[in-house]
C-alpha positions as CSV (number, residue, x, y, z in Angstrom):
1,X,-44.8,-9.7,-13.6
2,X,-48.4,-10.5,-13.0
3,X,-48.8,-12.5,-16.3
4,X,-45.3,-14.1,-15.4
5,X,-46.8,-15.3,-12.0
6,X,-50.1,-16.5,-13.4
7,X,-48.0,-18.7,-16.1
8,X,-45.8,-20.3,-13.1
9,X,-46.8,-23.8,-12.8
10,X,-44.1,-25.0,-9.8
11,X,-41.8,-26.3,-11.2
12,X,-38.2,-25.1,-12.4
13,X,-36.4,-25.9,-14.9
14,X,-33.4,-28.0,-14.3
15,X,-31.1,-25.8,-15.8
16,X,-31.9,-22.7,-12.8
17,X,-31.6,-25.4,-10.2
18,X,-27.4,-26.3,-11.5
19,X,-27.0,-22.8,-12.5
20,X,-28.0,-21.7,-8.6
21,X,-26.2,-24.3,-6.8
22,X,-23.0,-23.5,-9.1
23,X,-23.7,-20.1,-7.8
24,X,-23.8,-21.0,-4.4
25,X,-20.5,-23.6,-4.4
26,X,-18.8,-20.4,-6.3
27,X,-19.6,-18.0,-3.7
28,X,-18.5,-20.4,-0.9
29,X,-15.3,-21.3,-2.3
30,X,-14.5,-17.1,-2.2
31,X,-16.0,-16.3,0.8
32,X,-14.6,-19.4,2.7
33,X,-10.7,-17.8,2.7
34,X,-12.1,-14.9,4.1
35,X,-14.4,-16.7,6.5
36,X,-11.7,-18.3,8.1
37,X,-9.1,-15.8,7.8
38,X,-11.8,-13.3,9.9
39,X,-11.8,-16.3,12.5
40,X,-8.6,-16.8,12.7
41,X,-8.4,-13.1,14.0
42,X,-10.3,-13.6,16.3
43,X,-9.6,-16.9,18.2
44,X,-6.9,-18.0,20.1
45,X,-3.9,-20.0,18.0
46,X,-5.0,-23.5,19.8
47,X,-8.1,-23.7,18.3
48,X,-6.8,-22.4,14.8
49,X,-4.0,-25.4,15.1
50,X,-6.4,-27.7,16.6
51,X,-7.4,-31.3,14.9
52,X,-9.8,-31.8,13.7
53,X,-10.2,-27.7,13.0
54,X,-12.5,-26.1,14.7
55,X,-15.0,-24.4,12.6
56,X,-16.5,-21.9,14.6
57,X,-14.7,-20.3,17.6
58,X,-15.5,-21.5,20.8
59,X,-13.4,-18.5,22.0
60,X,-13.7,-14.1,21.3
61,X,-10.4,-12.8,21.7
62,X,-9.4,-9.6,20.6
63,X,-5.5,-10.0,21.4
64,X,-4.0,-9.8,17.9
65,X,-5.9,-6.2,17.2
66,X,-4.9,-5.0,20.2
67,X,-1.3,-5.6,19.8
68,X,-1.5,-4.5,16.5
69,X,-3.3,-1.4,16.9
70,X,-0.9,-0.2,19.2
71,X,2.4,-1.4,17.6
72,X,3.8,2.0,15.7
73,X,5.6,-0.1,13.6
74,X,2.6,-2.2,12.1
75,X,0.8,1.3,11.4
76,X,3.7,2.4,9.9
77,X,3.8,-1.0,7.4
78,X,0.1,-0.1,6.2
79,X,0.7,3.3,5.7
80,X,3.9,2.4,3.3
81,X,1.8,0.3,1.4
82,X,-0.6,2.8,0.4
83,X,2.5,5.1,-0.2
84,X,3.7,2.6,-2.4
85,X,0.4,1.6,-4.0
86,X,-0.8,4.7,-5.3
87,X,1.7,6.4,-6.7
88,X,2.5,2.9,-8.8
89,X,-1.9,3.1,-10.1
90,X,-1.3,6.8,-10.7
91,X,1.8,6.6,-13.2
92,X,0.3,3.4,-14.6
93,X,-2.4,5.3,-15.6
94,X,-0.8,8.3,-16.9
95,X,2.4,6.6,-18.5
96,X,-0.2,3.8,-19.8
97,X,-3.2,6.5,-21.2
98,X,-0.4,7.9,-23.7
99,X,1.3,5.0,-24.6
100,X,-2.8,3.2,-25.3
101,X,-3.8,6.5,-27.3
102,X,-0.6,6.8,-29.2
103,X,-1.4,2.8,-30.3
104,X,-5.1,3.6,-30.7
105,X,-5.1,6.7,-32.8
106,X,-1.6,6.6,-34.9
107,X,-0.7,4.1,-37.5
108,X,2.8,3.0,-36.4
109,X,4.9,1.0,-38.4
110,X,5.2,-2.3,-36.5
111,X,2.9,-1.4,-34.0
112,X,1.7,-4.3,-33.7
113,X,5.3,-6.2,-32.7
114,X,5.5,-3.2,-30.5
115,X,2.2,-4.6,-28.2
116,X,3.4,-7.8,-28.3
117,X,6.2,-7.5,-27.4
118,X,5.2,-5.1,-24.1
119,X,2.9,-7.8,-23.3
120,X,5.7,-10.4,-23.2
121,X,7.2,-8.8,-20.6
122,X,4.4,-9.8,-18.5
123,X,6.0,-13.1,-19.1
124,X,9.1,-12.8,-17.6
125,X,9.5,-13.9,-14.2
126,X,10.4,-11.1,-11.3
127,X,13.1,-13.1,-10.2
128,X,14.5,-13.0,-13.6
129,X,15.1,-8.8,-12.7
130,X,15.5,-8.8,-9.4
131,X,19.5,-7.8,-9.9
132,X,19.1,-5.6,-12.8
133,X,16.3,-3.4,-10.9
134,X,18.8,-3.8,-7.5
135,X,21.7,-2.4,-9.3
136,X,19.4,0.3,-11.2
137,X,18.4,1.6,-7.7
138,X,22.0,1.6,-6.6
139,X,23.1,3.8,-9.8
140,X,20.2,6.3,-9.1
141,X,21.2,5.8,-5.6
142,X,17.3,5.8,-4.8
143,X,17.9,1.9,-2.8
144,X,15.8,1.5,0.1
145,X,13.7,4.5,-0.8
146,X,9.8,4.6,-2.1
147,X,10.6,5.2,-5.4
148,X,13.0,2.8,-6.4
149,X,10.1,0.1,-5.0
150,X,7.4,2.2,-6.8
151,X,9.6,1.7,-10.0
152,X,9.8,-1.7,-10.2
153,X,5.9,-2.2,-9.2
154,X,5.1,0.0,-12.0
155,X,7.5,-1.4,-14.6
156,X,5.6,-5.0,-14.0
157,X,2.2,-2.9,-13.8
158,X,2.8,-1.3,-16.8
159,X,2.4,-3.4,-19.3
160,X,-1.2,-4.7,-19.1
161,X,-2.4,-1.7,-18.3
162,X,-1.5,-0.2,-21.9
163,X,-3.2,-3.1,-22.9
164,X,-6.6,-2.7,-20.8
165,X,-7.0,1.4,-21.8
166,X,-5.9,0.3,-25.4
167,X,-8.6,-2.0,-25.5
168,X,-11.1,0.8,-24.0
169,X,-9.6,3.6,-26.5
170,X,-10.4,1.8,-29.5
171,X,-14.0,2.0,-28.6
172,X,-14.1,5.6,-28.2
173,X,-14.9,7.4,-31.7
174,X,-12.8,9.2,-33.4
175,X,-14.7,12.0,-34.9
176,X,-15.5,13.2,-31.1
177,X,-11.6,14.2,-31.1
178,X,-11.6,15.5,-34.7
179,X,-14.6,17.9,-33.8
180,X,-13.2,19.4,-30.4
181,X,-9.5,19.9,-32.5
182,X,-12.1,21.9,-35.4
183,X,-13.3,23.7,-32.7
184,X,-9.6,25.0,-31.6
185,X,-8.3,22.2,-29.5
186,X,-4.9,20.5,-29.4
187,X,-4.1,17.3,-29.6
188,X,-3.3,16.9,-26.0
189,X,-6.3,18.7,-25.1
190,X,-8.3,16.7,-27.1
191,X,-7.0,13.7,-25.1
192,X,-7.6,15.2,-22.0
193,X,-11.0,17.1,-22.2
194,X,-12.6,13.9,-24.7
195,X,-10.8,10.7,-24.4
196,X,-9.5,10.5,-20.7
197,X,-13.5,11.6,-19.2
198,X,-14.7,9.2,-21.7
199,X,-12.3,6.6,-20.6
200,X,-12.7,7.1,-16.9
201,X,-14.2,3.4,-16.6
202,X,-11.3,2.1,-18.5
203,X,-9.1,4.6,-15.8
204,X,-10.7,3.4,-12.6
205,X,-10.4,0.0,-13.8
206,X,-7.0,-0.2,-14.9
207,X,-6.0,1.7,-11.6
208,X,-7.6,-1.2,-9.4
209,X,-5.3,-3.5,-11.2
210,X,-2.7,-1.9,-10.6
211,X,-3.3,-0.3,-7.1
212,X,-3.5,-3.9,-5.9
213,X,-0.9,-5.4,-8.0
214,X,1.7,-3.0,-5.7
215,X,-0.2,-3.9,-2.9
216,X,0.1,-7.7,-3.1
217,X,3.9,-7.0,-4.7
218,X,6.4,-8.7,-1.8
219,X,9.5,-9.8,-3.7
220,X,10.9,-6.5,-5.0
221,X,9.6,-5.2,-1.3
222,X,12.0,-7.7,0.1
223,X,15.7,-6.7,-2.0
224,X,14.5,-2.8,-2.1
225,X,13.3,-1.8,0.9
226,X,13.5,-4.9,3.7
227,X,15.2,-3.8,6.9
228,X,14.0,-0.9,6.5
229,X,10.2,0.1,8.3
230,X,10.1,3.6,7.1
231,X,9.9,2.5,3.4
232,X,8.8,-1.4,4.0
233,X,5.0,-2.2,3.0
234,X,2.6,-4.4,4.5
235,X,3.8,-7.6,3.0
236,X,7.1,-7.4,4.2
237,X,5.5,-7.2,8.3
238,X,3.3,-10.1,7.5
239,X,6.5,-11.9,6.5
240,X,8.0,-10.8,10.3
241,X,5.4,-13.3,12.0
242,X,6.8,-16.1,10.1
243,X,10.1,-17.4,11.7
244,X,12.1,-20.0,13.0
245,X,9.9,-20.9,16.0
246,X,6.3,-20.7,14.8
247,X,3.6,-18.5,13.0
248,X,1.7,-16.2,14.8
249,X,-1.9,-17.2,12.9
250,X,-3.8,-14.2,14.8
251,X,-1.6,-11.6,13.9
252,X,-0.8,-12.5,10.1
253,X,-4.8,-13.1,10.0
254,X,-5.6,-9.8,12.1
255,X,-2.9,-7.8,10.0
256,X,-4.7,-8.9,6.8
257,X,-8.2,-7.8,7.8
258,X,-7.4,-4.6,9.1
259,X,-5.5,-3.9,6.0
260,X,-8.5,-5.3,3.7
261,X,-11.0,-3.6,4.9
262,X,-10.2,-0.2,3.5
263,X,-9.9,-2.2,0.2
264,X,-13.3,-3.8,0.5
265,X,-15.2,-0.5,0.9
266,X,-13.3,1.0,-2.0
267,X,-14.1,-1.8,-3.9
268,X,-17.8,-1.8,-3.1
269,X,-18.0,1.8,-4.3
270,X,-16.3,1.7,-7.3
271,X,-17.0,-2.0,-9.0
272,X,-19.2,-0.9,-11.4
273,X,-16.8,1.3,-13.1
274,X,-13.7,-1.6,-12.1
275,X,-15.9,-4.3,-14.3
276,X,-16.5,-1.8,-16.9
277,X,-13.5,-1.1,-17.1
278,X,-11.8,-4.2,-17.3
279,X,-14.2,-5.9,-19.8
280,X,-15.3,-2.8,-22.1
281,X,-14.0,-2.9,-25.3
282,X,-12.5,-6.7,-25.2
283,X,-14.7,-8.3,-27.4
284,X,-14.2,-5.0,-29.9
């Protein structure tokens, strides 16, 4: 560090000086939406529909969280989502680790076909399966019920995350599997005492992905499980404040903070294992 500073002559290259301000226009183009969405919160709806737009508010109001915190029926939205959300990242995880190992560890004849073709379900539009999933839940008679909503989220969820802990399995070696299974243990338990703590990363990461794919999910929420509050998620009450007569900006902005925040401090806790998870073994 020492010989570093005695070599600095004042000046910096140009490259650091683009590189930094790309940096900075990056950070403000994400931080921005939530900027103004926190604002938004907090200000009364004149100023957020005022023109020209008034940057910073001029007035602290704390109506929106107030009327939210003690609306029963908004709680009851948030805690549906998480309802929702995490039993959709759990089964894409479990249903996704066996289907990745099986396509890591076995030769399967046309294997290959088999991944693309998974993956090209990622291309098919969710309006393309709204009726088939609609009259699926009416068979099982599960409609308007959690699962048949946690279904279709992990059905779309699915897919890419066999991808993402395929991707991770490959880079896990083999002969750590072959030695626990000379030492007694099972395929399975191979799988589950070697490759899945190994893999964790890969886990947490495909997890994320699909925790807040269910969480942002609002089409499926609308034909499965609108009308109905006790099985509704959170993106179905935004949807509520948007009507015939006007938007309620404070309480669609208010609605979203409270229900990011939980999100944020999750995030911040776990994003070194979410970008290790999501990036290890792509280039392999």
């Amino acid at each position: 560090m020492v010989r570093q500073l005695q070599g600095f002559k004042g000046r910096i290259p140009l490259g650091y000086v683009l590189m930094a301000a790309l940096v900075v226009i990056a950070m403000m183009m994400v931080l921005f939406p939530i900027i103004w969405m926190f604002f938004t919160s907090i200000r009364p709806i004149r100023e957020t529909l005022s023109h020209p737009p008034v940057w910073i508010p001029r007035e602290i109001t704390l109506e929106a969280y107030n009327q939210l915190l003690s609306a029963p029926r908004q709680i009851r939205f948030l805690r549906n989502t998480y309802f929702i959300a995490i039993p959709t990242a759990l089964l894409s995880i479990g249903l996704g680790s066996l289907a990745a190992y099986g396509f890591s560890r076995f030769r399967i004849r046309g294997g290959r076909v088999i991944l693309l073709s998974i993956l090209s379900l990622q291309m098919l539009p969710a309006v393309a399966l709204i009726i088939p999933f609609f009259n699926m839940a009416l068979w099982l008679d599960i409609h308007h019920t959690f699962l048949a909503v946690i279904l279709a989220d992990t059905g779309f969820a699915l897919p890419i995350s066999i991808w993402m802990l395929k991707g991770y399995m490959d880079s896990i070696p083999v002969d750590l599997e072959e030695a626990a299974m000379v030492d007694g243990c099972s395929r399975l338990q191979a799988l589950y005492k070697i490759v899945l703590p190994l893999a964790l990363p890969g886990l947490v990461g495909t997890a994320t992905f699909a925790f807040l794919w269910a969480w942002n999910e609002f089409m499926f929420a609308v034909i499965l499980a609108a009308g109905y509050p006790d099985v509704a998620p959170l993106t179905i009450a935004i949807s509520e404040f948007i009507t015939e007569s006007g938007r309620d900006w404070s309480s669609i902005m208010a609605l979203n903070v409270i229900a990011t925040l939980p999100l944020m401090v999750l995030f911040i806790f776990l994003q070194r294992w979410v970008v290790q998870g999501m990036t290890a073994g792509a280039v392999k």
